[in-house]
LUMRO-448444 format. One record per residue (C-alpha): residue in three letters; residue number from 1; chain; x, y negated, z. Coordinates in steps of 0.2 Angstrom, whole numbers, always signed. Each point is the difference from the previous one (the first is absolute). Layout:
BEGIN
code->Ala, pos->NUM, unit->A, x->X, y->Y, z->Z
...
//
This chain:
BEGIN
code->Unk, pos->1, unit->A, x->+667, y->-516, z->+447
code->Unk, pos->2, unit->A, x->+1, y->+17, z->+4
code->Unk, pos->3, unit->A, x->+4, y->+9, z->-15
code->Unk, pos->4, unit->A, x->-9, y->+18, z->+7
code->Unk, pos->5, unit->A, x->-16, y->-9, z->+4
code->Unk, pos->6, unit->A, x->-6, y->+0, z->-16
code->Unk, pos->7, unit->A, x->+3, y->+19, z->-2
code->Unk, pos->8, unit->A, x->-6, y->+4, z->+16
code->Unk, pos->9, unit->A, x->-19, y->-10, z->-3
code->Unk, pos->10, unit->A, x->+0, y->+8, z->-18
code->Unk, pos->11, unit->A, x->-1, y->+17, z->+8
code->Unk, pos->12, unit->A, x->-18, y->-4, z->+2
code->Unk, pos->13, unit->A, x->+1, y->+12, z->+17
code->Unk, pos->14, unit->A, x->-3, y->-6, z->+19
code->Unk, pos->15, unit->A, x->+13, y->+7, z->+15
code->Unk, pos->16, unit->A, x->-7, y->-3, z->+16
code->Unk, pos->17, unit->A, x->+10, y->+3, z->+15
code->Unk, pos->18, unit->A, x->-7, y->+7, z->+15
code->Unk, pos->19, unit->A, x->+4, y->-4, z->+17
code->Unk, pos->20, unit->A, x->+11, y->+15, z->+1
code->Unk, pos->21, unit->A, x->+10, y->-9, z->-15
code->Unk, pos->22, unit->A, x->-3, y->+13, z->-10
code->Unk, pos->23, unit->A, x->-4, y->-5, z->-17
code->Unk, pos->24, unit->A, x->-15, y->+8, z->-9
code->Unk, pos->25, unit->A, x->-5, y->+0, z->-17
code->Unk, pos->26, unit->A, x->-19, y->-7, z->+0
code->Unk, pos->27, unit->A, x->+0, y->+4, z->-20
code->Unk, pos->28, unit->A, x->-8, y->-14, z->-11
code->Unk, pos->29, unit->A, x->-18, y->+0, z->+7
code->Unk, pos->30, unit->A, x->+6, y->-9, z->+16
code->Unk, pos->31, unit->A, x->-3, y->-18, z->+0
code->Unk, pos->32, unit->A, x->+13, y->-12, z->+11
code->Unk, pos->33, unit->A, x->-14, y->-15, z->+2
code->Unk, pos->34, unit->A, x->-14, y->+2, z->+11
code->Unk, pos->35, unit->A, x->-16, y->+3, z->-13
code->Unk, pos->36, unit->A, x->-11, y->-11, z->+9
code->Unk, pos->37, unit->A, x->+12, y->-17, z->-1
code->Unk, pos->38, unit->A, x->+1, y->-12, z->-15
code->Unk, pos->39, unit->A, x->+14, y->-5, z->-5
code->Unk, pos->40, unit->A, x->+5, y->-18, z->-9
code->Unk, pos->41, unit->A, x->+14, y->-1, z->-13
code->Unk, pos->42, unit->A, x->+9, y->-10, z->+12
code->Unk, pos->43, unit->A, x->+3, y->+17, z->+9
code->Unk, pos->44, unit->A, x->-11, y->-3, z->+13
code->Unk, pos->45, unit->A, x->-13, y->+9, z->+7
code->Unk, pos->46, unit->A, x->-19, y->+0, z->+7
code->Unk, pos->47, unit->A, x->-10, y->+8, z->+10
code->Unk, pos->48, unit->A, x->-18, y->-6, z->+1
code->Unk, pos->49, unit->A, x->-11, y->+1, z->+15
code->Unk, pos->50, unit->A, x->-16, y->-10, z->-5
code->Unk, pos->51, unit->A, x->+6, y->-14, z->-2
code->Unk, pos->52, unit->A, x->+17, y->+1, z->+7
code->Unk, pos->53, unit->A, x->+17, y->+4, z->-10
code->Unk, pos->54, unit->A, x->+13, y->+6, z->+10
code->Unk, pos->55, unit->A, x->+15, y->-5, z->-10
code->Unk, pos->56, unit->A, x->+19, y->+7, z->-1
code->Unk, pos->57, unit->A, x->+13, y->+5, z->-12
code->Unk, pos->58, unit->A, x->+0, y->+15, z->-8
code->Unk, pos->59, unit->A, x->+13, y->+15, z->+3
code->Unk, pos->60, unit->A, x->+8, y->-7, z->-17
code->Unk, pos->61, unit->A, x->+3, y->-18, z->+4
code->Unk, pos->62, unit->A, x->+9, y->+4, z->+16
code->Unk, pos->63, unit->A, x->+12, y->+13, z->-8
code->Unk, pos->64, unit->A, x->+3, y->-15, z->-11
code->Unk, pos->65, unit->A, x->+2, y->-12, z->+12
code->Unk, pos->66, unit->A, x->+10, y->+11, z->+11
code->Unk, pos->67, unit->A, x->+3, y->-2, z->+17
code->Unk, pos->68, unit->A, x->-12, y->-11, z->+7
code->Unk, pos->69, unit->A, x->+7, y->-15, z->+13
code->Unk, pos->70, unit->A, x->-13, y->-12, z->+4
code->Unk, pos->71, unit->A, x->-19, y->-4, z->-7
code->Unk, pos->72, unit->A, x->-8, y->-16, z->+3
code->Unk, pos->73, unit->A, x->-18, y->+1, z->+3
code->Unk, pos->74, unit->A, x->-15, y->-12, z->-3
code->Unk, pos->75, unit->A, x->-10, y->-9, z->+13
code->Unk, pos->76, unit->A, x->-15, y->+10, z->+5
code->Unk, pos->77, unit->A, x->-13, y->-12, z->-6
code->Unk, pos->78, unit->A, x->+8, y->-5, z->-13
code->Unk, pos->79, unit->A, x->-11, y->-3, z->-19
code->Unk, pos->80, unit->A, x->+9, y->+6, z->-15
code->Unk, pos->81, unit->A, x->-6, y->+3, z->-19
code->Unk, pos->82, unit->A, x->+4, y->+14, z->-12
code->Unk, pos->83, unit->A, x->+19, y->-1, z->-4
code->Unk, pos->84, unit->A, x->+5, y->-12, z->+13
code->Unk, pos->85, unit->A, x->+17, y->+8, z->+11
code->Unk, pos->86, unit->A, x->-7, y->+7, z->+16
code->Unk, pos->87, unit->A, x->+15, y->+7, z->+7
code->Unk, pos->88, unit->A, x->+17, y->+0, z->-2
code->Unk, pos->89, unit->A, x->+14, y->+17, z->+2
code->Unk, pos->90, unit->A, x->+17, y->+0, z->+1
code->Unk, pos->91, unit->A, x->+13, y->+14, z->-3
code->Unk, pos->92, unit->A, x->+19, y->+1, z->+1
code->Unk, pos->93, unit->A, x->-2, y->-1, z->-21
code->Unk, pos->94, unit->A, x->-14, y->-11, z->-4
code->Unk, pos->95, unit->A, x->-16, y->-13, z->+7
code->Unk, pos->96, unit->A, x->-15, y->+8, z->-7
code->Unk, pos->97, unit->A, x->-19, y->-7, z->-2
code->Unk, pos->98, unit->A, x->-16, y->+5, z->+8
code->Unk, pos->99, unit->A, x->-14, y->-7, z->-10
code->Unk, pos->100, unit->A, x->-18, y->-1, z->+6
code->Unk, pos->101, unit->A, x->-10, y->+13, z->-13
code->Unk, pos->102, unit->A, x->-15, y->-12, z->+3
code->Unk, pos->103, unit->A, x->-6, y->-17, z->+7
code->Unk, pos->104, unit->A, x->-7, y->+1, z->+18
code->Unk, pos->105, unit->A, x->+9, y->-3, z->+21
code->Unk, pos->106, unit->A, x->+12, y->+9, z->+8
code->Unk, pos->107, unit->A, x->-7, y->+10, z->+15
code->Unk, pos->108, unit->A, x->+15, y->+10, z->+5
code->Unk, pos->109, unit->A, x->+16, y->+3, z->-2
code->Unk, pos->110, unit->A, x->+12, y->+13, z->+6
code->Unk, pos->111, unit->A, x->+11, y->-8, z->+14
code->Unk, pos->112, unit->A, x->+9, y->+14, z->+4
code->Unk, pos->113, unit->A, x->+10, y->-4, z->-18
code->Unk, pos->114, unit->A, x->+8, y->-13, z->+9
code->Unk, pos->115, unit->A, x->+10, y->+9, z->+12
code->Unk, pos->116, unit->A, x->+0, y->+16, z->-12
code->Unk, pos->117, unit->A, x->-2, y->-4, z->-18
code->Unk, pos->118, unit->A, x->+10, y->+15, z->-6
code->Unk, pos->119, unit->A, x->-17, y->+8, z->+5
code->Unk, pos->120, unit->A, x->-5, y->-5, z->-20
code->Unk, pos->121, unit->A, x->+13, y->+12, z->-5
code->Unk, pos->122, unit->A, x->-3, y->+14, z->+10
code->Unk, pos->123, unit->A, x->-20, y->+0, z->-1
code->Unk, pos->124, unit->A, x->-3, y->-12, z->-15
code->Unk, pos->125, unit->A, x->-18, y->+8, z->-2
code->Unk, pos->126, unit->A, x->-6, y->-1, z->+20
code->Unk, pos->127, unit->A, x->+12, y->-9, z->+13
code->Unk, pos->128, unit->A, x->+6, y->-13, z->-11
code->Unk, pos->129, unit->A, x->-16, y->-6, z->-5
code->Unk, pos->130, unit->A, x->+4, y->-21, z->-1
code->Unk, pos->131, unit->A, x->-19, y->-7, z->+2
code->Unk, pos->132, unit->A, x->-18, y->+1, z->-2
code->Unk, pos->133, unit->A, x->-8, y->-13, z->-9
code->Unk, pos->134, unit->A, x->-19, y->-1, z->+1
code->Unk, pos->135, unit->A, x->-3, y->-3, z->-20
code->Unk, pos->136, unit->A, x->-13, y->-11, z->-6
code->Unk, pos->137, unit->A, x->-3, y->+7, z->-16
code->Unk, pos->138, unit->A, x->+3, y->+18, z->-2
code->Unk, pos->139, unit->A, x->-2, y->+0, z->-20
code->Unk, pos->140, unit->A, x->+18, y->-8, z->+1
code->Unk, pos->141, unit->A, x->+7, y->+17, z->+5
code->Unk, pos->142, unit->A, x->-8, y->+7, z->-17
code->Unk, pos->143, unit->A, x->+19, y->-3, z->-8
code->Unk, pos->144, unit->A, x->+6, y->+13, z->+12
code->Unk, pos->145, unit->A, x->+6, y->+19, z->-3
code->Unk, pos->146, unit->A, x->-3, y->+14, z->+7
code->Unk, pos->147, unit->A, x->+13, y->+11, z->+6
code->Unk, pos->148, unit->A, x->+3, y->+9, z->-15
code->Unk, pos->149, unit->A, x->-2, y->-14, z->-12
code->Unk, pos->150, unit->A, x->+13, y->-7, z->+12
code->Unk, pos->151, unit->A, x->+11, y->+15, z->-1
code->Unk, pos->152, unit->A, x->+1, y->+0, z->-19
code->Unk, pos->153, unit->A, x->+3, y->-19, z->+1
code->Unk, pos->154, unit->A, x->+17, y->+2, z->+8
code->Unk, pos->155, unit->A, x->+6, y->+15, z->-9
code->Unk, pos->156, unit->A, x->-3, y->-13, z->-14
code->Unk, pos->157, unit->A, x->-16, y->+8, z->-8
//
C-alpha cells in the first residue's frame, strides 16, 4: 500500500494533466467520472444507450490494478444474469473481476483489448470500454451510482 495515497485522495482536489504534461489545478468542482456513467461498487462503470450498457473499469480500478497485461473477454452472444463474471483482467499485480451490472446477452466486446489491453489503463472511461450487454431488465441497474455518489464512495464517504 502506498502510504501517500491516502494523503493524496484526502486532499479532496483533482490534478488533471494536459497534453502538454503540465499539471493544472481544476480546484474541487472538477469531477474525474464521466457524469453521465453509472458506476457499480464493484468499480465498474455504465453507460446506457436504450437498452445497451457499455461496461468498463473505472479510472480507479485500473490504478489499483495497475499495469494492465491481458483481459479475457466473453463470447459475443453469450446470456449472463446480474452478478455473474463477465470478463476477466489481469495486471502485473493482481486478476480482477468484471461483473455483468444486470441480466441480459452480450452483443460486443472490444477486441482491440486483446492485442492492446493496456488501453484500460490509458482510457479506462472511452477506449477501454470491455462489452455491451444488451440488458433485459433495466431496473436492475437501479443499485448503481452516479458519478458523484461514486466519487464519494472511494474517498470512503
Amino acid at each position: 500500500m502506498d502510504p501517500y495515497k491516502g494523503a493524496w485522495l484526502s486532499t479532496q482536489r483533482r490534478l488533471i494533466i494536459d497534453l502538454n504534461c503540465q499539471v493544472q489545478d481544476k480546484g474541487e468542482e472538477a469531477m474525474a467520472y464521466p457524469a453521465d456513467y453509472r458506476y457499480t461498487k464493484d468499480h465498474q462503470w455504465i453507460q446506457l444507450q436504450g437498452n445497451r450498457a457499455r461496461i468498463g473499469l473505472t479510472d480507479h480500478a485500473q490504478a489499483e490494478l495497475g499495469d494492465i497485461v491481458f483481459a479475457e473477454l466473453p463470447a459475443v452472444g453469450a446470456s449472463v444474469q446480474k452478478g455473474d463474471n463477465v470478463a476477466t483482467v489481469e495486471s502485473v499485480k493482481a486478476v480482477g473481476d468484471v461483473f455483468a451490472p444486470a441480466a441480459g446477452t452480450v452483443v460486443e466486446v472490444n477486441d482491440g483489448l486483446e492485442s492492446a489491453p493496456e488501453t484500460i489503463n490509458s482510457s479506462p472511461h472511452e477506449g477501454g470500454w470491455i462489452l455491451v450487454l444488451e440488458i433485459s431488465d433495466p431496473a436492475e441497474l437501479e443499485d448503481t451510482l452516479d458519478a458523484a455518489g461514486y466519487e464519494s464512495f472511494t474517498a470512503g464517504g
